[in-house]
C-alpha positions as CSV (number, residue, x, y, z in Angstrom):
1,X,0.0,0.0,0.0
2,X,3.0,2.1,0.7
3,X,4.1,1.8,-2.7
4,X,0.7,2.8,-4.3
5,X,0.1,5.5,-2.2
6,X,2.6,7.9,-3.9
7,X,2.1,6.8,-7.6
8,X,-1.6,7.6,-6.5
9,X,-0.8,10.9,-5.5
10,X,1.8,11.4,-8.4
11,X,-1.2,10.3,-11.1
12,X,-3.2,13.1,-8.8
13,X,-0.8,15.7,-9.2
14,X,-0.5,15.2,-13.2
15,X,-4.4,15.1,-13.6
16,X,-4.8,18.2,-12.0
17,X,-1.6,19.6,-13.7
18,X,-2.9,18.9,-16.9
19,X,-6.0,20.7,-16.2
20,X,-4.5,24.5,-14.3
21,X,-2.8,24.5,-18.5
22,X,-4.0,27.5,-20.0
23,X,-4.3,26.6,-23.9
24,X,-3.8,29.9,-25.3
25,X,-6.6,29.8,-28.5
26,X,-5.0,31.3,-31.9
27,X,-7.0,32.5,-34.5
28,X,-5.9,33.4,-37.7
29,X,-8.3,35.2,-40.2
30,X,-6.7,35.7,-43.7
31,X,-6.9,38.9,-44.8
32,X,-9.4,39.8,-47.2
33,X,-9.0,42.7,-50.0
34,X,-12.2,44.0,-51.4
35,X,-12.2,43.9,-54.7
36,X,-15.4,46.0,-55.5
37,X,-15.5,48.6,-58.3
38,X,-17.2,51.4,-57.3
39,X,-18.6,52.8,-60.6
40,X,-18.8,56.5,-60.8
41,X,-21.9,58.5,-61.6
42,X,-22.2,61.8,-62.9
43,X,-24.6,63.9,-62.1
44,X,-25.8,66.3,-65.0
45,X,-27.1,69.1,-64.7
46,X,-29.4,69.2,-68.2
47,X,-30.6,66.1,-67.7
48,X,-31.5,66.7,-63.8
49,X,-33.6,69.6,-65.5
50,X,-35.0,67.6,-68.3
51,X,-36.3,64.8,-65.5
52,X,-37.4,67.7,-63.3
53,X,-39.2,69.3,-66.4
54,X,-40.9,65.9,-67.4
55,X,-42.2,65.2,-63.9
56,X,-44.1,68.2,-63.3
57,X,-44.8,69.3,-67.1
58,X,-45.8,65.5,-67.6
59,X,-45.9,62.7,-65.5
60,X,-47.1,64.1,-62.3
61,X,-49.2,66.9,-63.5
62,X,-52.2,65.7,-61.9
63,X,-50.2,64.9,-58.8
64,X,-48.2,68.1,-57.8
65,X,-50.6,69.4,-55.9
66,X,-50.7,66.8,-53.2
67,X,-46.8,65.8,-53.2
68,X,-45.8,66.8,-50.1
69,X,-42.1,68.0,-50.0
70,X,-40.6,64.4,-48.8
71,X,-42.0,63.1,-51.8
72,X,-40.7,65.5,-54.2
73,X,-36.7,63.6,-54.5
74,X,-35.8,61.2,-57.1
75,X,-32.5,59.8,-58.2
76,X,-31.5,58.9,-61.8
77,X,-28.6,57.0,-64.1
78,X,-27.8,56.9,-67.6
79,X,-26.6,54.3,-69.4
80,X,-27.4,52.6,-73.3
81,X,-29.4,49.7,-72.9
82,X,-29.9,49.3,-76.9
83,X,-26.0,50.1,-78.0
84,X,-27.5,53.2,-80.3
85,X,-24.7,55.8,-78.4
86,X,-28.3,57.3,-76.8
87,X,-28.5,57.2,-72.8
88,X,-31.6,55.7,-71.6
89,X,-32.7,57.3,-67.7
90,X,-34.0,55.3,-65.0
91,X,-35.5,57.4,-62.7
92,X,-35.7,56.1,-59.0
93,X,-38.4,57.5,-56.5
94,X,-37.7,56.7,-52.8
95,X,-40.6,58.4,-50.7
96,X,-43.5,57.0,-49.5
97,X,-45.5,58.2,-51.9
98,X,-44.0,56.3,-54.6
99,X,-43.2,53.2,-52.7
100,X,-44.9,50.5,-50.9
101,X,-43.8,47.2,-48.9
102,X,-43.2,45.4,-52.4
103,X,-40.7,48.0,-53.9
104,X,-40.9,51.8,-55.6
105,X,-41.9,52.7,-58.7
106,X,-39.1,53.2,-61.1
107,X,-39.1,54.8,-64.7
108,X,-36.9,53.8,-67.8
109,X,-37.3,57.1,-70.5
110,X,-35.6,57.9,-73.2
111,X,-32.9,60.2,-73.9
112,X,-36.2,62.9,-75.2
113,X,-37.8,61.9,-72.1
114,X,-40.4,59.7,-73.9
115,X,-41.5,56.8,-71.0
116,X,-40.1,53.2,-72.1
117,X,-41.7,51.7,-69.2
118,X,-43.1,52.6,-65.6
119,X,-41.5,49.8,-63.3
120,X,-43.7,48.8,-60.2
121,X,-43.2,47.5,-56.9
122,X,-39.2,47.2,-57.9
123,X,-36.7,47.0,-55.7
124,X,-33.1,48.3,-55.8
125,X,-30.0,47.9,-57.2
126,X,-30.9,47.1,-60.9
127,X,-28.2,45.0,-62.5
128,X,-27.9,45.7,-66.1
129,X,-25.9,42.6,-68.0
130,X,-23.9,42.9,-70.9
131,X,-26.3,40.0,-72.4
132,X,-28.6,41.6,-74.8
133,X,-32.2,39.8,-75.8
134,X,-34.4,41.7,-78.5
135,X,-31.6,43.8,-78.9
136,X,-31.6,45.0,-75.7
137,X,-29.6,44.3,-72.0
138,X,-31.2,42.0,-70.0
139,X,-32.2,43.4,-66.4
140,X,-31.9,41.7,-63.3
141,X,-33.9,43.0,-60.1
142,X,-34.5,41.2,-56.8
143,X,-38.4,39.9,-55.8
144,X,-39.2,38.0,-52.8
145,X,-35.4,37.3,-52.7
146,X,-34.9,35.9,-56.4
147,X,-33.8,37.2,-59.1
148,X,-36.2,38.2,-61.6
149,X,-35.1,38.4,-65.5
150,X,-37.0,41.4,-67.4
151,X,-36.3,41.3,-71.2
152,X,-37.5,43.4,-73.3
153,X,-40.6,42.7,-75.2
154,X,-42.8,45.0,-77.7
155,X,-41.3,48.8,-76.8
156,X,-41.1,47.8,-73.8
157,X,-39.4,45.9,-70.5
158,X,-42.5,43.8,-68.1
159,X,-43.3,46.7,-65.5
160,X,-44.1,43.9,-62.6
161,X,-40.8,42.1,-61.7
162,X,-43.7,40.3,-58.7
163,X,-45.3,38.7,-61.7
164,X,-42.6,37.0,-63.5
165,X,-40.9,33.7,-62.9
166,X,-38.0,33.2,-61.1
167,X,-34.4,34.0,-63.6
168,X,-32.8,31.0,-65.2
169,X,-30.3,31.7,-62.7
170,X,-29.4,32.6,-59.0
171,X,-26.9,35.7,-59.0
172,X,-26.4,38.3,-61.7
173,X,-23.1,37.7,-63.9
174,X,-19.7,39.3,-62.0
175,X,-19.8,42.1,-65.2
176,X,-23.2,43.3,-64.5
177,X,-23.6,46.7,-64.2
178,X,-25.1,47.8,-60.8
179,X,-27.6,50.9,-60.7
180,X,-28.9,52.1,-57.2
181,X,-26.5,50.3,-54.7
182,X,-24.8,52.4,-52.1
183,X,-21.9,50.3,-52.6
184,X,-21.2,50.4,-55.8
185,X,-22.5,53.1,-57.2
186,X,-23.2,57.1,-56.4
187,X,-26.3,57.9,-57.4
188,X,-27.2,61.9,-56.7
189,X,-30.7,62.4,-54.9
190,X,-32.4,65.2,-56.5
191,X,-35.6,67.5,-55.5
192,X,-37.9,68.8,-57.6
C-alpha cells in the first residue's frame, strides 16, 4: 500500500496539472482585399432639369398638388441599354408616396424623355448585363429574394418584376452593371 500510495498521488498531481494548462486559442483570419468597383456616376445638370421638367410638365401633373415636399426627390442613371450611343434614364423615386412594402416605382425614358416603361413594386439595385435579348440588355432585379429576369418585349421591358418567374439563374453575372447600390454606385438624390 506504501508503494501505491505515492504513484496515486503522483497520477493526482499530473491530472490536476494537466487541467490548471492555459491553452492559449490562436486564430488566424486571412486577410481579405475587397475587390469591388465602385462605378462613378455623374450627375448632369441638363438632364436633372429635363427629368425635373418631365415630372411636373408630364408625368405628375395631376399629382403636384398633393406631393408633399418628402415626396418630391428622385434619383436617376444613364446608361445605353440598346447600344444606339443614346442614354436611356432610369429614374428612381424613394418616398413614401411612390413606394410601398413590395418596392418603388421606377421609370426607364428615353434620352427625349419619352416613357419606355413605368417599373412597379421594384426594388433596388438594378443590374444591367452585358447580355442583350431583342436587342436590348437583359435586367436583373430582386423579388421576394430571387432574381427576376425582365427582357425586353414590344417597346417595352415587363413593369411587374412580382409577376414574372424566377431567372434561369441565382446571382447576376460578376460584369453586370449595378444601378442604385450604395456600394457600388453614387447615385445623386435630386428635388424637384
Amino acid at each position: 500500500m506504501k508503494k501505491i500510495f505515492p504513484f496515486i498521488i503522483l497520477v493526482l498531481l499530473l491530472i490536476s496539472n494537466c487541467k490548471n494548462d492555459k491553452v492559449k486559442e490562436t486564430t488566424i483570419s486571412p486577410k481579405i482585399e475587397d475587390e469591388s468597383v465602385e462605378i462613378e456616376h455623374v450627375v448632369k445638370d441638363d438632364t436633372a432639369e429635363k427629368i425635373k421638367t418631365f415630372l411636373t410638365d408630364t408625368y405628375l401633373k395631376n399629382d403636384l398638388e398633393i406631393l408633399q415636399e418628402i415626396n418630391r426627390k428622385f434619383q436617376y442613371h444613364e446608361v445605353d441599354l440598346n447600344h444606339d450611343d443614346q442614354n436611356e434614364i432610369f429614374v428612381r423615386f424613394m418616398s413614401p408616396y411612390f413606394c410601398g412594402t413590395g418596392g418603388c416605382t421606377f421609370l426607364l425614358l428615353d434620352s427625349n424623355m419619352n416613357m419606355i416603361t413605368q417599373f412597379s413594386v421594384t426594388r433596388a439595385p438594378i443590374f444591367v448585363e452585358q447580355t442583350d435579348k431583342n436587342g436590348w440588355s437583359i435586367l436583373l432585379v430582386k423579388d421576394s429574394g430571387v432574381f427576376k429576369e425582365l427582357v425586353y418585349e414590344n417597346g417595352s421591358y415587363p413593369n411587374n418584376p412580382s409577376v414574372l418567374p424566377k431567372a434561369p439563374y441565382d446571382a447576376p453575372s460578376g460584369h453586370a452593371l449595378i444601378l442604385f447600390d450604395e456600394n457600388y454606385s453614387n447615385e445623386k438624390t435630386i428635388t424637384y
